[in-house]
C-alpha positions in Angstrom: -3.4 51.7 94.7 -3.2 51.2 90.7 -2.4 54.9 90.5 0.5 54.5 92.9 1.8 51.1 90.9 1.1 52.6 87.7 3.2 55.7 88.6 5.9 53.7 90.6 5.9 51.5 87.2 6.6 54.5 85.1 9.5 55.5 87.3 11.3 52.4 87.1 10.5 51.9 82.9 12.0 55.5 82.6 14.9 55.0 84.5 16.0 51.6 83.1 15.2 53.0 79.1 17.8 55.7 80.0 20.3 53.2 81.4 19.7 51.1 77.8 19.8 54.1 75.8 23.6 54.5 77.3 24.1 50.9 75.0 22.1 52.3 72.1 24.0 49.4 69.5 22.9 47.2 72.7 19.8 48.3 73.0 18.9 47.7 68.8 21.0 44.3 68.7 19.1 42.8 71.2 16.0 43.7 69.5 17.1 42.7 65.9 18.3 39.3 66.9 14.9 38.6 68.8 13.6 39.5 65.3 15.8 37.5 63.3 15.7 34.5 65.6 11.4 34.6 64.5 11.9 34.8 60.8 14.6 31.9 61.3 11.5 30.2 62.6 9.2 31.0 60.2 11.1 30.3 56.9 11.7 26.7 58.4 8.0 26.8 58.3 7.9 28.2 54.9 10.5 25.7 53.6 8.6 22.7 54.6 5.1 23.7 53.3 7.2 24.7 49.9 7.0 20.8 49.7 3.5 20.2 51.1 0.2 21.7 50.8 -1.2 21.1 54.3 0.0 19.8 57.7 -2.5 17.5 59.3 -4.9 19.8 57.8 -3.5 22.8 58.6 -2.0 25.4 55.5 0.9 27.7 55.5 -1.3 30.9 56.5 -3.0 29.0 59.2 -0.3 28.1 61.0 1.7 31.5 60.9 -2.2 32.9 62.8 -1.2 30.6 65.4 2.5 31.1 65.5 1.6 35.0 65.7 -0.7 34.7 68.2 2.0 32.7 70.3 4.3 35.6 69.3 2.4 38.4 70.6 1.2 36.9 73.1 4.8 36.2 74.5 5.9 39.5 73.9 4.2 40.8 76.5 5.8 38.1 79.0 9.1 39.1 77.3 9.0 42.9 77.8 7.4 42.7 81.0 7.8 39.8 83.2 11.5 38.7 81.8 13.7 39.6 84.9 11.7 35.9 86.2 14.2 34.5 84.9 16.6 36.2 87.3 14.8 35.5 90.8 17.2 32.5 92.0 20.6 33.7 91.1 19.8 37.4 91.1 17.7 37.7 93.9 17.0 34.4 96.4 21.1 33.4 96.4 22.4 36.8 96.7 19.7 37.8 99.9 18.5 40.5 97.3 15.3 39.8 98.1 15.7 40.9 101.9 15.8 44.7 100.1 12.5 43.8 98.4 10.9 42.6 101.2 11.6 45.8 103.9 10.4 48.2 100.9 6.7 49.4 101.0 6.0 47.8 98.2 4.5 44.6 96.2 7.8 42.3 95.9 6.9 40.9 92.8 5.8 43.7 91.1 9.0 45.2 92.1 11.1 41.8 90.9 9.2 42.4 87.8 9.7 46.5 87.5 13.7 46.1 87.9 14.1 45.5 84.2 12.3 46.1 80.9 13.1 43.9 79.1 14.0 45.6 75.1 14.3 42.3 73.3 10.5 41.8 73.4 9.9 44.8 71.7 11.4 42.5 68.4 9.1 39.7 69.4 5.9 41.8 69.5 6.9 43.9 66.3 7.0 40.4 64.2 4.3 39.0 66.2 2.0 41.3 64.8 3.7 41.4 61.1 3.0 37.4 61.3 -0.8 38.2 62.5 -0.9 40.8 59.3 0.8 38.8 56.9 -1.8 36.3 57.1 -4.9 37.5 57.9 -5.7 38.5 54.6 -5.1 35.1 53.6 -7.9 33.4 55.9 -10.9 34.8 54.9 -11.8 36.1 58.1 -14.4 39.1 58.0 -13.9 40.6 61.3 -16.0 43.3 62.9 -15.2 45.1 66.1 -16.2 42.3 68.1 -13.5 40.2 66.8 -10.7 42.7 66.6 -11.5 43.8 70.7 -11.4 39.5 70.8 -8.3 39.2 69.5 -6.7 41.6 71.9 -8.2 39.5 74.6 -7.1 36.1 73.4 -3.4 37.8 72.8 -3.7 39.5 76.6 -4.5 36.0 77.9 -2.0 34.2 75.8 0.5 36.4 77.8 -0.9 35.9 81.4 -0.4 32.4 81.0 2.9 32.6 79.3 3.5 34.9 83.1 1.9 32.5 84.9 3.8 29.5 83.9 6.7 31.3 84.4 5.7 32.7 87.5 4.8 29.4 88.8 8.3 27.9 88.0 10.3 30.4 88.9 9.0 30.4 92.4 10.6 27.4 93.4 13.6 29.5 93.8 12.4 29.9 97.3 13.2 26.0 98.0 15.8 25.4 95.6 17.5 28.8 95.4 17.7 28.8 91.4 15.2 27.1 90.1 16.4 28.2 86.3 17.3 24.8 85.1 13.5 24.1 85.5 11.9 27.4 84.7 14.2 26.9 80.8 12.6 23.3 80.4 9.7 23.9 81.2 9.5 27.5 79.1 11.2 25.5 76.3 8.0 23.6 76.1 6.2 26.9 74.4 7.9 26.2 71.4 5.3 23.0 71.1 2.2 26.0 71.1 3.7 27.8 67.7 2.1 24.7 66.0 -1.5 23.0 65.9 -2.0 20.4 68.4 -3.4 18.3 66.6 0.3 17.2 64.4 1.4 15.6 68.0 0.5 12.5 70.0 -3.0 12.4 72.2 -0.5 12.6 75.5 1.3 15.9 74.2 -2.4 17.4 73.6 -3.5 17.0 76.6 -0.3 18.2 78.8 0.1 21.1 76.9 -4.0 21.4 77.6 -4.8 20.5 81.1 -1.1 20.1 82.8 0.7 22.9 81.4 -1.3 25.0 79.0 0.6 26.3 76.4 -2.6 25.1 74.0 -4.3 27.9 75.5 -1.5 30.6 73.8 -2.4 30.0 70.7 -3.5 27.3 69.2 -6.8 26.7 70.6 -7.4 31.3 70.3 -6.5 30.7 66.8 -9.2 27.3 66.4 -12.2 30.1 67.9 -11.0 31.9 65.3 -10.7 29.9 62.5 -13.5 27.9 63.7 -12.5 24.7 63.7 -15.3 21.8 64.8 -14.4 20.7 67.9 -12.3 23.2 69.1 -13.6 26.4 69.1 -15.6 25.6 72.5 -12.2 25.0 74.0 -10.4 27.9 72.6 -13.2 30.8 74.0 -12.1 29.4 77.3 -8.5 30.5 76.9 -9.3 34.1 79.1 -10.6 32.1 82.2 -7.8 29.9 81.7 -5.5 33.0 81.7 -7.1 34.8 84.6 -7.2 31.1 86.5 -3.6 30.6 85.8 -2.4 33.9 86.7 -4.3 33.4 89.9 -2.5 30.3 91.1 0.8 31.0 89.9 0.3 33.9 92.0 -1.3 32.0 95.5 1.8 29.7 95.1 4.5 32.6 94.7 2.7 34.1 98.4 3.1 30.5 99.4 7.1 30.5 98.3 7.6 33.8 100.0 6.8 32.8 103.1 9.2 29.9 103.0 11.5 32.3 101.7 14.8 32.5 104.4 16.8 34.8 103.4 20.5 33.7 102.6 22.7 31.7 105.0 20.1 30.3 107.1 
């Protein structure tokens, strides 16, 4: 079965990098502006702590771990997982999803197969300049352990980043484009590229126990850094991945089978 999907999977990556390579200008503006769009981010960052030693108790270097962390991590939602977006309008609205479903295969993988998505490729490539740029700067001695850690934590960071996504997306089924909600509720990531701790107790614990966008970064990065008090929460972020991705995707079986096709 993973042969077959891993074979099926290179088909469809193949045949959509030869439709982008048609757009090749396309294809490298799409990737630059992702990239752009991240140092925008991070000089803002840069700017403030030109003024200020510390936020909350959290440097320059410290913050840019978690921000690259969040990064990465999203990157592989972003390459992978990005047509999502497009379930609603693209797919539910249209009946598109009546050719899925007659097709010997996984729908959702097949949703999720239709398009790679190139702009990620920007987002991981700075991602993991922002995770080099200041690692050096941390003091961190890692061993092998840590590095084959890291790639966990970032792997998990992802599946939830899916997973929330996922989730959201599959109210398409009842709403037929549930993309208003999916952007809101996505937007929300943008609270994980800083500590926790520089918000209000009820913004900790949404983005903790309600939706966990803690779990992308900031609390990986706390293990890391070992911070008291947080690091017992943070080695929890790969169950919290796995758990995620496992009822986003119990609910998304759930909305296909309310799934009507159009018109009725």
């Amino acid at each position: 079965m993973l042969k077959r999907y891993t074979k099926l999977y290179y088909i469809f990556a193949k045949n959509h990098i030869k439709v982008m390579m048609e757009y090749r200008v396309d294809f490298f503006i799409g990737v630059i502006s992702v990239m752009l769009q991240q140092f925008a981010s991070i000089f803002f960052v840069k700017v403030v702590f030109d003024h200020i030693e510390q936020i909350n108790g959290w440097t320059f270097y410290e913050i840019l771990f978690i921000y690259g962390i969040a990064a990465t991590g999203r990157s592989l939602h972003h390459i992978f997982f990005d047509n999502l977006w497009t379930l609603g309008w693209q797919y539910v609205r249209p009946g598109q999803m009546d050719r899925l479903l007659i097709r010997p295969i996984n729908p959702l993988f097949h949703v999720c197969a239709d398009r790679l998505q190139q702009d990620g490729l920007g987002q991981l490539v700075i991602g993991i300049l922002i995770l080099a740029a200041a690692f050096p700067q941390l003091d961190l001695a890692f061993g092998f352990a840590d590095w084959l850690m890291l790639v966990v934590m970032i792997v998990s960071s992802g599946l939830i980043y899916i997973a929330i996504n996922l989730f959201f997306a599959t109210f398409s089924f009842w709403m037929i484009d549930s993309l208003p909600i999916v952007y809101a509720v996505f937007n929300l990531s943008e609270f994980a590229k800083y500590p926790l701790t520089i918000y209000n107790k009820t913004i900790r614990v949404f983005l903790t126990w309600v939706i966990p966008y803690g779990f992308t970064a900031f609390y990986p990065a706390a293990w890391f850094l070992d911070r008291e008090g947080y690091a017992f929460v943070g080695i929890m972020s790969p169950l919290v991945g796995l758990g995620s991705i496992a009822l986003a995707y119990i609910f998304w079986l759930y909305g296909l089978r309310a799934y009507a096709s159009t018109g009725t």
